[in-house]
MDTraj code that builds the backbone (N, CA, C; nanometers):
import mdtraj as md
import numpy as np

residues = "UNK UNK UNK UNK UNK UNK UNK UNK UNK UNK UNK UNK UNK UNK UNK UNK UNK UNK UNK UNK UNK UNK UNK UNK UNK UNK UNK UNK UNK UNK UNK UNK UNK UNK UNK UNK UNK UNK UNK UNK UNK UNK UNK UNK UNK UNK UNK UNK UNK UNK UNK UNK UNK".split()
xyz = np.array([
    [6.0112, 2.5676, -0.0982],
    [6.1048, 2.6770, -0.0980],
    [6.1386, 2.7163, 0.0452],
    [6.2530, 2.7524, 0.0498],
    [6.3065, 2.8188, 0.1830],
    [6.2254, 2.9633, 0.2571],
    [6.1639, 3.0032, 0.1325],
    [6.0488, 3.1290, 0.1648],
    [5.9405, 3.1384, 0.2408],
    [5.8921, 2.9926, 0.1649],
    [5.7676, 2.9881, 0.2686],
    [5.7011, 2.9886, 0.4244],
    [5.8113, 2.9037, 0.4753],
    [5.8054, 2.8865, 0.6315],
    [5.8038, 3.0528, 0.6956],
    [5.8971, 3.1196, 0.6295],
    [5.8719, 3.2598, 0.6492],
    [5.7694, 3.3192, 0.6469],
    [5.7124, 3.3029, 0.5274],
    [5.6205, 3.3644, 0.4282],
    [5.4589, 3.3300, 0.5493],
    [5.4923, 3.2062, 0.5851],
    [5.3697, 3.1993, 0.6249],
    [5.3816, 3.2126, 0.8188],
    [5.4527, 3.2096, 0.8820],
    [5.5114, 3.2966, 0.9825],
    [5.4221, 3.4312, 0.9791],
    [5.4852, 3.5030, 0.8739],
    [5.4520, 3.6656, 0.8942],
    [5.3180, 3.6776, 0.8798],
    [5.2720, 3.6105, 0.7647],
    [5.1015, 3.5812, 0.7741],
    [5.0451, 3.5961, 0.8353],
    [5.0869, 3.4744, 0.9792],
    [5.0429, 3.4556, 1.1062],
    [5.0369, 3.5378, 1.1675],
    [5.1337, 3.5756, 1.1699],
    [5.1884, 3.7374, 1.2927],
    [5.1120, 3.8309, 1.2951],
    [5.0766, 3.8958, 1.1340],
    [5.0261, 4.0294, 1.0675],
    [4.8873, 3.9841, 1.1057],
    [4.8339, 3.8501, 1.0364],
    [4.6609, 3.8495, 0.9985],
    [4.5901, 3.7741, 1.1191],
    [4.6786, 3.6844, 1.0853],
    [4.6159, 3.5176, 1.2111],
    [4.6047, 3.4435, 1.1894],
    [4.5617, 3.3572, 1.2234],
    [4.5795, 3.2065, 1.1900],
    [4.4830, 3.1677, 1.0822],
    [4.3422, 3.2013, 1.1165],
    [4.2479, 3.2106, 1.0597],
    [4.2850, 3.2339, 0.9252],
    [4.3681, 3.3706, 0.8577],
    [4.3688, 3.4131, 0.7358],
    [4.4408, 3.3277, 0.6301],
    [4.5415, 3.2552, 0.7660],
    [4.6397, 3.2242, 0.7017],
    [4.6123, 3.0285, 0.6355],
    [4.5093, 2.9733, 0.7241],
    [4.4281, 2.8605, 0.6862],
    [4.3365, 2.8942, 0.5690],
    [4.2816, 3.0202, 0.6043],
    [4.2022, 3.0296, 0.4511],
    [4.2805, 3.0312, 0.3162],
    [4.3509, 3.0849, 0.3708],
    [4.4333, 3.1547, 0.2303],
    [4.5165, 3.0155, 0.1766],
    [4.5583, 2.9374, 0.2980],
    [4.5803, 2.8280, 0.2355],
    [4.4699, 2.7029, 0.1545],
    [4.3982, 2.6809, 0.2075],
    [4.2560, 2.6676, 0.1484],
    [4.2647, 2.6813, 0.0201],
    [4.2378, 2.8563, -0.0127],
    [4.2060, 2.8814, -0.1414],
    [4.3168, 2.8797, -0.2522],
    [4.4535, 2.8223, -0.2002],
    [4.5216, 2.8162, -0.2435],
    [4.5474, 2.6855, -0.3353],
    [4.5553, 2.5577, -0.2433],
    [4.5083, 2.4178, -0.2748],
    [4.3416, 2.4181, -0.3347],
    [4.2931, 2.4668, -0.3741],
    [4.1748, 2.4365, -0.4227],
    [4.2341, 2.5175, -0.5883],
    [4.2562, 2.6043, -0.5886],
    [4.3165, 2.6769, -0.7075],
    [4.3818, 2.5459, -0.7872],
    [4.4778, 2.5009, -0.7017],
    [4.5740, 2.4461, -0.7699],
    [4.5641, 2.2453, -0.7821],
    [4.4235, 2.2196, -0.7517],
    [4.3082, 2.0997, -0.7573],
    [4.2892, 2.1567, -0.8947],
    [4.2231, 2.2194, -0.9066],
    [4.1019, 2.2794, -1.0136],
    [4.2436, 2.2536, -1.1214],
    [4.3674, 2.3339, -1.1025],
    [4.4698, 2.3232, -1.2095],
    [4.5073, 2.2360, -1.2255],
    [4.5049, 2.1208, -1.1790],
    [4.5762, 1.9753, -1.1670],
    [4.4690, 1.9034, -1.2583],
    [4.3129, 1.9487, -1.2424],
    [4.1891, 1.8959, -1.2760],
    [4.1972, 1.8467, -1.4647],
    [4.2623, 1.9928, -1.5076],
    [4.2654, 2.0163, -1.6273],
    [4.3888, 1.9897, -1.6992],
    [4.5186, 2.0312, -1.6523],
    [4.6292, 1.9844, -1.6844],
    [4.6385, 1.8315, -1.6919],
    [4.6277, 1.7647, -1.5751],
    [4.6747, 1.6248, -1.6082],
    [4.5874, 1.5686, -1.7392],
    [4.4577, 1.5464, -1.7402],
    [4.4106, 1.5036, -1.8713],
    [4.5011, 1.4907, -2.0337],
    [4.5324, 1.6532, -2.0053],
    [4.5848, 1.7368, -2.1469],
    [4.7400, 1.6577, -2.1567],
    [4.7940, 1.6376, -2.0296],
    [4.9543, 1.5728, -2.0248],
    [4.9440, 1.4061, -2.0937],
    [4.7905, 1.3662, -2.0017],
    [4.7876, 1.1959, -2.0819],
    [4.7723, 1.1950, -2.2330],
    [4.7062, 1.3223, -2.2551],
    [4.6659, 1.3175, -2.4247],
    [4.7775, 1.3150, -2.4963],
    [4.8580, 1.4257, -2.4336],
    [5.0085, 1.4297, -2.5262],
    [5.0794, 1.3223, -2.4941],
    [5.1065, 1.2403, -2.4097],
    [5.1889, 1.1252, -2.4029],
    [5.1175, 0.9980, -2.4693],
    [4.9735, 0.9737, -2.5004],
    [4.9053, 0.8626, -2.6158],
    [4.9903, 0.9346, -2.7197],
    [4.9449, 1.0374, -2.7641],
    [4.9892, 1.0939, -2.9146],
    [5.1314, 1.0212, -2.9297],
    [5.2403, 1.1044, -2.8425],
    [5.3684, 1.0512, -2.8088],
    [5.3989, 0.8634, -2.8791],
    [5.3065, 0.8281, -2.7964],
    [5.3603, 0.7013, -2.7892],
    [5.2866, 0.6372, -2.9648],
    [5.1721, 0.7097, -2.9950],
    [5.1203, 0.6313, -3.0796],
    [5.1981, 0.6552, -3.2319],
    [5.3006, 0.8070, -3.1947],
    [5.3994, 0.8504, -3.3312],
    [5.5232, 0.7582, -3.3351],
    [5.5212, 0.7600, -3.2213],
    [5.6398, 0.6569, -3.1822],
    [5.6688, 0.5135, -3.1630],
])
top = md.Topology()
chain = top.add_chain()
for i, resn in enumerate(residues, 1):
    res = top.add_residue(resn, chain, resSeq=i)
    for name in ("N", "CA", "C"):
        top.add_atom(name, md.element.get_by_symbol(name[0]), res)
traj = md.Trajectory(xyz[None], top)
């Protein structure tokens, strides 16, 4: 998004660098963990998919 470069700019500015590495951090780890569980559930529905089909 066009937001972000902003978004994480002001971050910088306001907190520091520091906050703004963590926060990215905990951000990509969030969204690991969501990838962790989703993709499985996506292969399941595309066997089903293919095996109706």
């Amino acid at each position: 998004f066009i937001v972000t470069p902003y978004l994480g700019t002001l971050i910088a500015e306001k907190f520091g660098f520091n906050v703004l590495w963590v926060g990215t951090g905990i951000l990509a780890t969030i969204i690991a963990i969501a990838f962790y569980f989703i993709v499985p559930w996506l292969i399941k529905d595309k066997k089903e998919l293919e095996i109706e089909g």
